[in-house]
VOGU-3710 file (C-alpha; in Angstrom, 3 decimals, decimal comma):
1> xxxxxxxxxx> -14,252/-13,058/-2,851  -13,616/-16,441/-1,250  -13,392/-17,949/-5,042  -10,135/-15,561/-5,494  -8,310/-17,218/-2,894  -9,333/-20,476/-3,708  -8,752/-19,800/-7,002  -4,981/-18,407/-6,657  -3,733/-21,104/-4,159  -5,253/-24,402/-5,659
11> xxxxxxxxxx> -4,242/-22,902/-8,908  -0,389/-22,185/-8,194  0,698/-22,221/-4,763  -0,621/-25,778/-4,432  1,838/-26,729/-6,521  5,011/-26,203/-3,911  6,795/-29,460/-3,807  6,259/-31,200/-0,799  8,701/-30,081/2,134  11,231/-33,040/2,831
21> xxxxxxxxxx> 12,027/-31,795/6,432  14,796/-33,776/8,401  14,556/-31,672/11,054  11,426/-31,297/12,987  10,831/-27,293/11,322  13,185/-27,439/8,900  12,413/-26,989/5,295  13,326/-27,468/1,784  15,617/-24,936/0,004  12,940/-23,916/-2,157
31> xxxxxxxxxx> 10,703/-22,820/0,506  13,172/-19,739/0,914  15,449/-19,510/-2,280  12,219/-19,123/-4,731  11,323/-16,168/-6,022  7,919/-15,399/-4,086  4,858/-17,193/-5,631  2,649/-14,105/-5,725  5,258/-10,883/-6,010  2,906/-7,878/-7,288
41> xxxxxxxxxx> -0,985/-7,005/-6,998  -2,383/-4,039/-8,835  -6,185/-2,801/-8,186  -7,649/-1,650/-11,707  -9,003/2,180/-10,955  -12,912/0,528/-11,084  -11,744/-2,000/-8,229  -13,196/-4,636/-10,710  -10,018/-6,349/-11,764  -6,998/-7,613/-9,770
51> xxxxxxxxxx> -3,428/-8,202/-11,706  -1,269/-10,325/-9,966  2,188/-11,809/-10,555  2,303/-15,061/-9,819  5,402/-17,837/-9,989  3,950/-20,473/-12,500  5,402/-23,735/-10,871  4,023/-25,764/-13,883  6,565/-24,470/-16,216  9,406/-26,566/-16,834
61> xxxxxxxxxx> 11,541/-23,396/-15,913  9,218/-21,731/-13,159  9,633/-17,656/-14,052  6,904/-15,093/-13,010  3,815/-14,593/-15,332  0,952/-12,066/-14,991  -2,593/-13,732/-13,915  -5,967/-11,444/-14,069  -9,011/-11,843/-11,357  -11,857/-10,182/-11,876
71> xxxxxxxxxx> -13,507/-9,493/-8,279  -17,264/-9,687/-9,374  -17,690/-12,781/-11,883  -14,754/-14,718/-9,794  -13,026/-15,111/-13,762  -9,372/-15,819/-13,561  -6,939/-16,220/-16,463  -3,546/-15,558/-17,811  -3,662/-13,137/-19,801  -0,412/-13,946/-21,575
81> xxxxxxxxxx> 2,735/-16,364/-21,492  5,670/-14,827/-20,341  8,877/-15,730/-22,882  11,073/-15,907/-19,377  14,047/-16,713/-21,433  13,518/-13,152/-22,886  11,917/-11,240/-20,237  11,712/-11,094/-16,793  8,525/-8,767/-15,703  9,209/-6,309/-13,028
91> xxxxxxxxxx> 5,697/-4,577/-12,293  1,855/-3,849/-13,284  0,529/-0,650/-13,334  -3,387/-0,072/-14,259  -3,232/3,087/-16,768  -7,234/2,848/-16,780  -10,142/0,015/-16,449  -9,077/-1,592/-20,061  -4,906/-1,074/-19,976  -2,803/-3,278/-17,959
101> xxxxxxxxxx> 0,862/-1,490/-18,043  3,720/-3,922/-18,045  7,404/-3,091/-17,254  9,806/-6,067/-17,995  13,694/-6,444/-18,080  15,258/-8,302/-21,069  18,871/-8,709/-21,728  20,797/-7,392/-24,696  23,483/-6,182/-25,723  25,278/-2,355/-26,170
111> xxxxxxxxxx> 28,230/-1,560/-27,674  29,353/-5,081/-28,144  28,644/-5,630/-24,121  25,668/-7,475/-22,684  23,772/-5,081/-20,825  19,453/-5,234/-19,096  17,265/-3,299/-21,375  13,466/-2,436/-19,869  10,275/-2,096/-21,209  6,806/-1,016/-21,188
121> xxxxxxxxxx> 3,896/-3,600/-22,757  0,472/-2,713/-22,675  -2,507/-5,248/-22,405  -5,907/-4,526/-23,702  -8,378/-6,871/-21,042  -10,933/-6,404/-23,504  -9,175/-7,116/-27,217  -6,693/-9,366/-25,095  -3,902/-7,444/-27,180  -0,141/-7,467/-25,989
131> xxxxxxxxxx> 1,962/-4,163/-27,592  4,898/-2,211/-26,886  4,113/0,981/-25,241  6,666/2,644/-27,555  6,048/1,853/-30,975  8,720/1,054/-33,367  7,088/4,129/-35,613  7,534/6,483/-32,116  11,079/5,124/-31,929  12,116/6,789/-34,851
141> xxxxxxxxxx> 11,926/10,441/-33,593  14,717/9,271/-31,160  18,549/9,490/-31,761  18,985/6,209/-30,804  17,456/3,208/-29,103  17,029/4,388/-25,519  18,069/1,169/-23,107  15,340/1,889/-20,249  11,860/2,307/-21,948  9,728/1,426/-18,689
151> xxxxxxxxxx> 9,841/4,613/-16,632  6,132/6,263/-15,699  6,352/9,540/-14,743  2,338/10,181/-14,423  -0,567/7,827/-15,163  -2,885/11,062/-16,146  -5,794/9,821/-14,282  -8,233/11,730/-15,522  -6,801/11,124/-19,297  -6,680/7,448/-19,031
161> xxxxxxxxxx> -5,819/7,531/-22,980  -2,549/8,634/-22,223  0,711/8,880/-19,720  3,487/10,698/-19,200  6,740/8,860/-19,533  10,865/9,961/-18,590  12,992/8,359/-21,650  16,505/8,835/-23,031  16,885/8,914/-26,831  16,356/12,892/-27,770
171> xxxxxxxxxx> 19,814/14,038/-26,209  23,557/12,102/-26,863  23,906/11,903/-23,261  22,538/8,244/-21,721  21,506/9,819/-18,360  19,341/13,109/-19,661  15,857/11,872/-20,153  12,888/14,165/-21,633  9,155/13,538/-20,795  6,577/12,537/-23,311
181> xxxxxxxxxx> 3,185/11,927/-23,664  2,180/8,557/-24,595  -1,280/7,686/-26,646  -2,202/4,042/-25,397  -4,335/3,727/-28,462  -2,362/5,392/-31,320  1,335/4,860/-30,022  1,725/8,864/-31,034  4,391/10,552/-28,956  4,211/13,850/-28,312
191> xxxxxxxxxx> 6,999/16,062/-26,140  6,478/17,460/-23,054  9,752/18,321/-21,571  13,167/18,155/-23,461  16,109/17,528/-21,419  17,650/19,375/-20,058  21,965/19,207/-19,193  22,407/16,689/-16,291  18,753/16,575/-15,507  18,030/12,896/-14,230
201> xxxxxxxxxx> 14,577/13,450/-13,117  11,301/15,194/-13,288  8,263/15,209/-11,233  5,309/16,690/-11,837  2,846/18,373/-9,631  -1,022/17,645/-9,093  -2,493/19,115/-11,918  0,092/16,374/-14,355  2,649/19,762/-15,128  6,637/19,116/-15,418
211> xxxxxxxxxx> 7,393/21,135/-11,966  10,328/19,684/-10,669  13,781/19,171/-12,048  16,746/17,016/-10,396  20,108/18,238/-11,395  23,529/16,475/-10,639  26,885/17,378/-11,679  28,908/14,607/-12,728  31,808/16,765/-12,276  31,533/16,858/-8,763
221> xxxxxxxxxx> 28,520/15,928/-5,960  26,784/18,976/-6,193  22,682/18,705/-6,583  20,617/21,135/-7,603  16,747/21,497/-7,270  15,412/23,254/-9,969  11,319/24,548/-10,833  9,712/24,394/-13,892  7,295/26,894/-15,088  5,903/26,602/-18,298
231> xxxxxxxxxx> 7,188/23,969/-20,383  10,372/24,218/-21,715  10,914/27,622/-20,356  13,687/28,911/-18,111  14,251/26,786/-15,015  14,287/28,657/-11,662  17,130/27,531/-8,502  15,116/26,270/-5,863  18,396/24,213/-3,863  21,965/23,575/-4,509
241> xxxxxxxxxx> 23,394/21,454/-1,692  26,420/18,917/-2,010  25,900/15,614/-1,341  25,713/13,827/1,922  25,762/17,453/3,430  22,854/18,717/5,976  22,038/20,930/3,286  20,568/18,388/1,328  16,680/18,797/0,019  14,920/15,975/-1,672
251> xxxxxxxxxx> 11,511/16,964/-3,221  8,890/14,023/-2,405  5,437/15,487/-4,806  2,941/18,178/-4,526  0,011/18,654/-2,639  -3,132/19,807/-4,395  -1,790/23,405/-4,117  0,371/23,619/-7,308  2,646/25,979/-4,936  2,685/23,404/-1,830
261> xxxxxxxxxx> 5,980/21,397/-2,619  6,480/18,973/-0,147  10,407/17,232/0,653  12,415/15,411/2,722  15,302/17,725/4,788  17,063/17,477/7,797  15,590/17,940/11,259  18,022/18,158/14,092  20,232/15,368/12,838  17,481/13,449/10,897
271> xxxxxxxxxx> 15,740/13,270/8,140  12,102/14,714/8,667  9,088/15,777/6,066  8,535/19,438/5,251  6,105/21,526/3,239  7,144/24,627/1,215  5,575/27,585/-0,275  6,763/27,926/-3,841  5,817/31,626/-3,812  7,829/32,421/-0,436
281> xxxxxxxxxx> 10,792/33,908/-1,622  12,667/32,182/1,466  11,444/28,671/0,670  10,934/28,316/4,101  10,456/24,771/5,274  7,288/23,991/8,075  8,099/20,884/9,490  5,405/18,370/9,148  6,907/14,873/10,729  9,683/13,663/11,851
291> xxxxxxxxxx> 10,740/11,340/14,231  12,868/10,965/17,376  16,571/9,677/16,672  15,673/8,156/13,219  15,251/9,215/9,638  11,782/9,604/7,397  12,645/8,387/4,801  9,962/7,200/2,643  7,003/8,312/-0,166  4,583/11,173/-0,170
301> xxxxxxxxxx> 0,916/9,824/-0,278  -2,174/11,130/-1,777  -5,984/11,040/-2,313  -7,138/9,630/-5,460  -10,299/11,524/-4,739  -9,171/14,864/-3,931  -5,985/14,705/-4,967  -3,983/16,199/-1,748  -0,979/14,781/0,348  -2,730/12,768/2,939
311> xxxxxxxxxx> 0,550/11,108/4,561  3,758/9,089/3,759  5,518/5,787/4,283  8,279/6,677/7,201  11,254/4,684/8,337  12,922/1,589/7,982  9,858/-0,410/9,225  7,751/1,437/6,277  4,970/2,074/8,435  2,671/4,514/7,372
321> xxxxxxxxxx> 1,767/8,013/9,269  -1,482/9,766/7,912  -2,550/13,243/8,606  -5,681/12,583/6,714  -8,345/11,868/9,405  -10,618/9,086/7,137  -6,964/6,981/6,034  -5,962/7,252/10,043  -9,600/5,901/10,884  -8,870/2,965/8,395
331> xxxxxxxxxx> -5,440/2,505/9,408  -6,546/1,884/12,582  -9,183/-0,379/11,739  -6,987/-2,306/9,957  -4,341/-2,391/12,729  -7,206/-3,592/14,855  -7,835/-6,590/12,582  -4,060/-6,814/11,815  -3,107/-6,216/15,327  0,635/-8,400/14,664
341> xxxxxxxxxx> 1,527/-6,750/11,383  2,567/-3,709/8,839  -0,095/-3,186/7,078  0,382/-1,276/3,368  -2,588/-0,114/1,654  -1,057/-0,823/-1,996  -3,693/-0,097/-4,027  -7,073/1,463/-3,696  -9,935/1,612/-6,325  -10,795/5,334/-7,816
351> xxxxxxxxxx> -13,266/6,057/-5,593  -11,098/4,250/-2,704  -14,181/2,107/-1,229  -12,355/-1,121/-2,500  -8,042/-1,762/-1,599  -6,006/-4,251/-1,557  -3,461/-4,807/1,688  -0,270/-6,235/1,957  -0,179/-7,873/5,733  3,289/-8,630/6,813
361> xxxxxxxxxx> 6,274/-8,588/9,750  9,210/-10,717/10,593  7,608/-13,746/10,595  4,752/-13,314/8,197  6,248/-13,193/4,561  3,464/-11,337/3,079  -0,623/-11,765/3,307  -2,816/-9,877/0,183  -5,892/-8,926/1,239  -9,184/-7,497/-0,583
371> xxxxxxxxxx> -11,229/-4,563/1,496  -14,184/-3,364/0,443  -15,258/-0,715/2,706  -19,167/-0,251/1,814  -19,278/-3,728/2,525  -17,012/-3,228/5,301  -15,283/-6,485/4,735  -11,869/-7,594/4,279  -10,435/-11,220/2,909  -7,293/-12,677/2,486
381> xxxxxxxxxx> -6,262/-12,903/-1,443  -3,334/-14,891/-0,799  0,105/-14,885/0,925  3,455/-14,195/-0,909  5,169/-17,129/0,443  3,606/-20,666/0,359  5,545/-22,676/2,344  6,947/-19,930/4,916  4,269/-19,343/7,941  4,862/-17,565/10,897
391> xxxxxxxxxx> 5,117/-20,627/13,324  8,543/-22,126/11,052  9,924/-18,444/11,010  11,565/-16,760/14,070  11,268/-12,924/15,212  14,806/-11,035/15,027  15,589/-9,658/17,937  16,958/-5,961/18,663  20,087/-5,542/20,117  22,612/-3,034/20,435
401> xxxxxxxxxx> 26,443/-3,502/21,187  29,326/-0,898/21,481  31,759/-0,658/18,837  35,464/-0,060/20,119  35,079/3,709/20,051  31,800/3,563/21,886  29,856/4,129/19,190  26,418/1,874/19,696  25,432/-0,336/16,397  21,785/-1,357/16,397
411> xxxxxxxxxx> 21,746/-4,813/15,157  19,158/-7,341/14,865  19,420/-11,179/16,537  17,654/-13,924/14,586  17,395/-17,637/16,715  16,773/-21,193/15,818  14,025/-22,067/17,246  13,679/-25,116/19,938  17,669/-24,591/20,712  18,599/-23,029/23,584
421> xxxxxxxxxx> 20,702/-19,676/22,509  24,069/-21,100/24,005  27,249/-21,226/21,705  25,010/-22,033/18,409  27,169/-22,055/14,999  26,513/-18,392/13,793  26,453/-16,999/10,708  27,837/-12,953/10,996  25,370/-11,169/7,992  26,415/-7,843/6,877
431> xxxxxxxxxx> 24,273/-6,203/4,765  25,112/-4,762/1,311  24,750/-0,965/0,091  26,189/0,171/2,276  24,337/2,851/2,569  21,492/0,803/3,332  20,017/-1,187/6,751  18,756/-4,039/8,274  15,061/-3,803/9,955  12,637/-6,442/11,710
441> xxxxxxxxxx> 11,200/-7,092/8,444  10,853/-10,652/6,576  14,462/-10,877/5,412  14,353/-14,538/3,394  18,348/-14,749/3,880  18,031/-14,560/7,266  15,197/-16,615/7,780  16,805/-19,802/5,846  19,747/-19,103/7,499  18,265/-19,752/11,066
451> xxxxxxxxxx> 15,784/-22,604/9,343  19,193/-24,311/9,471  19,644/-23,787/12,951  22,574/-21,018/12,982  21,965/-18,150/14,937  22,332/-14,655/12,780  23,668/-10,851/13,473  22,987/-8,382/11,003  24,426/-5,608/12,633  23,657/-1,773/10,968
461> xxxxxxxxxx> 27,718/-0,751/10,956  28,260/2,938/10,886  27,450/4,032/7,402  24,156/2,583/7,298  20,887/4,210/6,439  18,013/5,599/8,581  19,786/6,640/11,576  21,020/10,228/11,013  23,308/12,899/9,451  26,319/11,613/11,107
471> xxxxxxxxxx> 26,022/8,402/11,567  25,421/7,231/7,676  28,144/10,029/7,051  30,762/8,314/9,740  31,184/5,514/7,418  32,360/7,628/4,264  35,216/6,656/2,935  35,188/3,822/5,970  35,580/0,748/3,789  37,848/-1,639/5,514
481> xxxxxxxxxx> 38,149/0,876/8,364  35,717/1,589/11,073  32,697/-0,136/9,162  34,887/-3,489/9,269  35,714/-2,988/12,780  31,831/-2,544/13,291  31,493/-6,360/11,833  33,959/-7,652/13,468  33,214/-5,764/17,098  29,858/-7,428/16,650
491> xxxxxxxxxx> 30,835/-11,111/16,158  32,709/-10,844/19,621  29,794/-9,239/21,328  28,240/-12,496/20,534  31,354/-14,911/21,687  31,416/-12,659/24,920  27,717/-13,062/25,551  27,675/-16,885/24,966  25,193/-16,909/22,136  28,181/-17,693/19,186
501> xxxxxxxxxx> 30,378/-20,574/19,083  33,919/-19,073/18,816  34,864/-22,313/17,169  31,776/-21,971/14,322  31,357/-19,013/12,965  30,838/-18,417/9,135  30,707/-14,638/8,209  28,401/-14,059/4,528  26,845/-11,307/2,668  26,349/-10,319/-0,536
511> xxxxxxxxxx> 27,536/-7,025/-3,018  29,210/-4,868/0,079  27,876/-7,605/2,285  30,659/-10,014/0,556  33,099/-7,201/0,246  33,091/-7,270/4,571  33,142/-11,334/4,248  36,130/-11,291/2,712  37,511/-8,366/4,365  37,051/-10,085/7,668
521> xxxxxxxxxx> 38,289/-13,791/7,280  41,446/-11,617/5,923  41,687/-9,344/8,798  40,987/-11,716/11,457  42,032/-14,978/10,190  40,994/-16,279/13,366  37,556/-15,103/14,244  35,890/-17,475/11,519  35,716/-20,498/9,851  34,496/-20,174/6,449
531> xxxxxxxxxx> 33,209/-17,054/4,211  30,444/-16,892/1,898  30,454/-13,585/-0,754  27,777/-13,348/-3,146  28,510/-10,476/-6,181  31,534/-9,185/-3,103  33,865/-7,021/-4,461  37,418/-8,185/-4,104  39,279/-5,274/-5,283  38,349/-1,848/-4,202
541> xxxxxxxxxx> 40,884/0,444/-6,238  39,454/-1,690/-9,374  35,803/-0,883/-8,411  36,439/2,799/-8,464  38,808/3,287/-11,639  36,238/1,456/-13,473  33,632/4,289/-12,697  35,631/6,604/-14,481  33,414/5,280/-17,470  30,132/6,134/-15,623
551> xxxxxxxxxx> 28,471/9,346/-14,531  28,769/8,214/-10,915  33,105/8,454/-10,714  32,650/11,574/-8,428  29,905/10,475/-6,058  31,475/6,766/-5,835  35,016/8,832/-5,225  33,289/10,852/-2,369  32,009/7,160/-0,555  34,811/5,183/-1,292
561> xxxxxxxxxx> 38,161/7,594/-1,539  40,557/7,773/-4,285  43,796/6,831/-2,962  44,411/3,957/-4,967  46,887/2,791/-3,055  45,144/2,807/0,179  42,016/1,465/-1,842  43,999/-1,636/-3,139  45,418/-2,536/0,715  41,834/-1,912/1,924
571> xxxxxxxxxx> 41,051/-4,842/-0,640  40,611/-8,601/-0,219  42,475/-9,622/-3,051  45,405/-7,672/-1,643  45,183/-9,795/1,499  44,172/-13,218/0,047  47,250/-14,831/1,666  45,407/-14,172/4,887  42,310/-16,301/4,206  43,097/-19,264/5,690
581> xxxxxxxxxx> 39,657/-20,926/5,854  36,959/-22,440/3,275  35,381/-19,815/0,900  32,258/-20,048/-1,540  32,472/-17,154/-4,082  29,215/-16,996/-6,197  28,660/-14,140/-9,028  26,767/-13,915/-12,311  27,997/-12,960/-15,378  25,516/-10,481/-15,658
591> xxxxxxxxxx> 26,177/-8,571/-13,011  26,050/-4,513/-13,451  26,366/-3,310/-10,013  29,486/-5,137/-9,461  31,518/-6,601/-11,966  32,118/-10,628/-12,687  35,959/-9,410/-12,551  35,895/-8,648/-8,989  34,710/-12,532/-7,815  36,638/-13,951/-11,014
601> xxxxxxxxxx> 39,954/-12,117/-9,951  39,482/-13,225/-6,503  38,576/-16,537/-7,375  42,314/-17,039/-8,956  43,762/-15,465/-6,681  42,858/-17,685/-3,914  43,243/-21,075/-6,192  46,750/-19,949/-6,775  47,708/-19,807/-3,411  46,246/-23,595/-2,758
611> xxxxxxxxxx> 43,437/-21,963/-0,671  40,293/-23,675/-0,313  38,423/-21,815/-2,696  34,800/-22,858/-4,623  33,496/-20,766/-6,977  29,969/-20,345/-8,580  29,577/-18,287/-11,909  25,621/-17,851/-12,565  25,110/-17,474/-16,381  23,148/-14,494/-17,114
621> xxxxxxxxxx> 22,733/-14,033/-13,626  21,858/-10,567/-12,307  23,216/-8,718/-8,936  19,485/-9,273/-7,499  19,142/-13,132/-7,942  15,852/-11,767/-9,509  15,909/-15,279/-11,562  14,181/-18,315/-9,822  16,468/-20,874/-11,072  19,368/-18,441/-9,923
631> xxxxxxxxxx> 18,047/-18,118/-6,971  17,764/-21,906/-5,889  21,399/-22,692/-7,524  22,650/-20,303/-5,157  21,036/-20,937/-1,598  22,083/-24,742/-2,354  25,356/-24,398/-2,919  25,676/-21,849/0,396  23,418/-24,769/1,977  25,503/-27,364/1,358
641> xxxxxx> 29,363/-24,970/1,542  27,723/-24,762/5,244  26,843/-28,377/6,025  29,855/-29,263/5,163  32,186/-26,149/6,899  30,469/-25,272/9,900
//
């Protein structure tokens, strides 16, 4: 085993460029901005074979390609170049011991607009072939081209010839996928569920049946929970709940017991794990695990062996919690060994004597290891980041501040390290969603951010994920409201305690992150002294009239509001006047979470009224900076828009 980390580090990680610190810890750009050099593992079912993703540094564009181990003869290779100008690969999935599944992202074009199409490859280890999991001969049975063609719904274990796949293309409407049954050696398609109105998902149960169907209205924001019987027959009401209600039932997978469903529901405020008797005409939920003043929010787990639940991932730290007594003996043997980190059990072999672990926390990036439990050993693969170890990185620290209202935001503290925490240039982080949160995890922004010596809030504003019913529903319809106050209460909790210097302060984030950015250098002109928005939106009213076109108007109506008029005032275009300090906008072009328009509009805005405005458009660049070049034209241009402002 020692050959595989030799192997993967002399072979690629080696080859990080030399860190040119001119500080004592600091680093290069590239030590944070690129895309991680080892970014997926996947175990093949026989534990013989180890798939990796792996940024090739060598290129003379470095882009992800996939790399094979095998754990017994200590062979590596690459199995095949990756065209990154065409595709950028997203994941590996074994489908048996001989077929390596391959989703990628390409971009295209639909209806005269450039658009991200997916897809599924397959890879033959033994004929070293490379084909599309859909076959141009299967695509003909389909109305038209569907855009995503990457989805697994079920890897039909015990039929490794075949999987189940969710795919538009039968029905006119984009967002009603059926389920088919793909032949990894014949490319024959077969249907196993046709859609069904406003279905978005399936899920099947243990035994690889259609069971489950997800229903929402695009009328409204009104869910419904539906079963399957037999295929293609009538479906039966399970739930109907509206969204962002108490009501609200999310099915997480079956146990063993076609009739055990379990889901995720709300326990006394927050979001817990049930099980449910299918055959109990009052669906009645037995609470399973939940915990104290914070959601569950996370996957259902199971035995490859027998099959049953046997835990899930839980809370915004993803820590695992196993009911299963032999997975919570080898938890805690590996939190023994791994005393200072999360440890995920990614993959596991069929029988589940061999796994792979991903090791990491705040200031550990990411460490693969290879267990083999017969001979009760465990090595490290390789870590995710090169360049990043813990003793350069800094823990974030929990904190908690009142917002005006007395409402308490939990926020997190990050410190440059060696200075003493005493009116330090700070950069005020926001994160996007919004209905999403900042942990104690590795967060790379952060981490580069105090690399550079600025201290750095990330504070979870009302709205925010993973901390109850009513607090991720206070922040509905709270854009430029109470969620800005949040920010802005927070960056003068940290003038008041002495950490911030009231005289350098730079407020960032990126997609609603920007949005608040912007929002806040024009609300308080003078609380900061320069903004940074990646993919921000700049016009509110604009981002909800354009998803009239989409199936998510209602839903985005319901978190945003649709008085225009309020919308457009709650904008930072509206208030660009007000920004009276240095601003870096940065978007790409390819952007389909939030539109170019929004940092493009903004942009002239700003230049019009003599503002000091710089702008970076990213060709073909996505809303994820999932591009390595991308990524490193970005983080330079914030690093040097702060050397020079703050």
């Amino acid at each position: 085993m020692k050959r595989i980390l030799a192997l993967i580090i002399l072979l690629f990680i080696s080859q990080t460029p030399t860190a040119r610190a001119t500080t004592p810890q600091q680093l290069p750009v590239e030590a944070f901005a690129s895309i991680p050099d080892v970014s997926w593992m996947a175990l093949s079912p026989n534990g013989k074979h180890i798939a990796s993703l792996i940024l090739d540094r060598e290129a003379e564009v470095p882009h992800k390609i996939v790399a094979l181990f095998n754990t017994e003869t200590g062979q590596f290779h690459i199995p095949l170049k990756n065209n990154h100008q065409r595709y950028t690969i997203l994941t590996l999935n074994w489908a048996s011991n001989e077929i390596l599944l391959i989703s990628a992202m390409k971009p295209s074009k639909r209806f005269g607009k450039r658009a991200n199409e997916t897809v599924l490859f397959k890879y033959n280890i033994k004929t070293g072939e490379t084909d599309n999991v859909l076959t141009q001969k299967a695509l003909k049975r389909f109305k038209y081209v569907p855009q995503h063609k990457h989805q697994i719904v079920d890897l039909l274990t015990k039929d490794p010839e075949h999987i189940l796949m969710s795919v538009g293309g039968f029905s006119q409407r984009v967002n009603e996928d059926s389920v088919i049954k793909v032949n990894l050696n014949t490319g024959k398609v077969t249907t196993e569920q046709y859609y069904r109105e406003h279905v978005s998902k399936w899920i099947t149960d243990q035994q690889h049946k259609v069971r489950i169907a997800i229903y929402r209205d695009p009328e409204n924001t009104e869910y419904r929970v539906y079963e399957q019987g037999e295929a293609n027959s009538d479906l039966r009401l399970l739930w109907k709940y509206e969204a962002f209600t108490e009501d609200a039932v999310t099915p997480l997978g079956f146990d063993v017991n076609p009739n055990t469903l379990y889901v995720k529901a709300y326990h006394q405020g927050y979001l817990a794990i049930f099980k449910v008797d299918l055959t109990d005409p009052k669906l009645t939920k037995e609470l399973v695990y939940s915990r104290i003043n914070q959601d569950v929010n996370g996957r259902l787990l199971h035995s490859k062996i027998t099959r049953q639940a046997i835990g899930v991932s839980v809370g915004s730290d993803n820590e695992y919690h196993f009911w299963d007594k032999s997975y919570q003996q080898l938890s805690s043997r590996l939190k023994q060994a791994l005393p200072d980190t999360q440890n995920y059990l990614i993959q596991l072999s069929k029988n589940e004597r061999r796994y792979i672990v991903f090791a990491t926390s705040a200031t550990q990036p990411g460490l693969y290891l290879y267990g083999d439990r017969d001979a009760n050993s465990l090595e490290v693969i390789t870590t995710k980041y090169a360049q990043l170890t813990p003793n350069v990185l800094v823990k974030p620290k929990a904190v908690n501040y009142q917002a005006r209202d007395g409402l308490t935001i939990p926020s997190y503290l990050s410190l440059p390290k060696g200075i003493e925490a005493k009116k330090l240039p700070t950069i005020i982080f926001p994160h996007g969603g919004p209905q999403s949160y900042t942990g104690d995890s590795f967060d790379y922004w952060a981490q580069f951010f105090a690399n550079r010596g600025y201290a750095v809030l990330q504070m979870n504003f009302r709205g925010s994920a993973g901390y109850g019913h009513q607090f991720t529903t206070a922040g509905l319809q709270g854009w430029g409201k109470e969620m800005q106050t949040d920010v802005e209460d927070g960056t003068r909790y940290l003038i008041n305690e002495g950490i911030a210097d009231p005289k350098r302060i730079c407020i960032a984030g990126a997609s609603y992150g920007g949005y608040a950015a912007m929002m806040g250098a024009a609300m308080t002109p003078d609380l900061y002294q320069c903004v940074i928005s990646f993919a921000g939106v700049a016009d509110v009213e604009d981002l909800v009239k354009l998803s009239r076109f989409y199936t998510n108007h209602e839903m985005t109506k319901k978190i945003i509001g649709d008085d225009y008029n309020a919308l457009y005032e709650r904008s930072p275009i509206y208030h660009a006047d007000k920004i009276n300090v240095p601003i870096l906008l940065i978007h790409g072009d390819n952007d389909k979470v939030v539109q170019v328009s929004q940092s493009r509009d903004m942009y002239r805005k700003l230049d019009g009224l003599d503002k000091k405005v710089k702008y970076l458009e990213i060709d073909n660049g996505n809303h994820y900076l999932s591009n390595n070049q991308h990524r490193l034209m970005t983080f330079k241009a914030i690093d040097e828009f702060l050397s020079k402002n703050l």
